[in-house]
N, C-alpha and C positions, 0 to 999 in steps of 0.2 A: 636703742643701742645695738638691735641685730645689723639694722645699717651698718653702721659704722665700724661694726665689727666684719661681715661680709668685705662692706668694699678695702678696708686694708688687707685682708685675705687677696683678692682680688687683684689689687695695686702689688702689692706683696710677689705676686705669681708674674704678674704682665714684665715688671722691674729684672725679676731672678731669669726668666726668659728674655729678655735684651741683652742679661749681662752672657748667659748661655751662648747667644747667637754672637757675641762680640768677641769672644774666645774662642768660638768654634771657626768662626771667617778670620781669625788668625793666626789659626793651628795649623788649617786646612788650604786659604786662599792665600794668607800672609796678609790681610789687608784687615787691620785691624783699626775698631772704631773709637776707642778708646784707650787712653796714657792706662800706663800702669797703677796709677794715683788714682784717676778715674772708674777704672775696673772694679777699686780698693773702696770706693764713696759709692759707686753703685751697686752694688752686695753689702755693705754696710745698713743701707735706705733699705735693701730688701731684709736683710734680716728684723731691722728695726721693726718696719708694718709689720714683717712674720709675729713676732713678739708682742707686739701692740694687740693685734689681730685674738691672738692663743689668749691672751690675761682677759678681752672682750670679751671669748667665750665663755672662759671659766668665770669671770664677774657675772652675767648670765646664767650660767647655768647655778652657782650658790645662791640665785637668786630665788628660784624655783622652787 
């Protein structure tokens, strides 16, 4: 279960930094990678893994 809990942590971090770098080149550059819709689904997917990831641990650790 620490897999699975790691790698959503993981996926979770890679995801919230895409969305970071998608906002930041179009704060900055004006060339942005993603619709407003898309920004909105890609931090939704990161928060989701965040949450998934956090309930893995604590299921984990009341395990113990």
């Amino acid at each position: 279960m620490k897999i699975w809990a790691v790698s959503a942590l993981l996926a979770a971090l890679a995801i919230f930094a895409f969305f970071f770098a998608s906002v930041a080149s179009g704060a900055f550059f004006g060339a942005a990678w993603l619709s407003d819709v898309g920004e909105m689904l890609v931090l939704v997917l990161a928060c989701v893994l965040f949450v998934a990831s956090t309930l893995l641990f604590e299921a984990m650790r009341n395990r113990e």
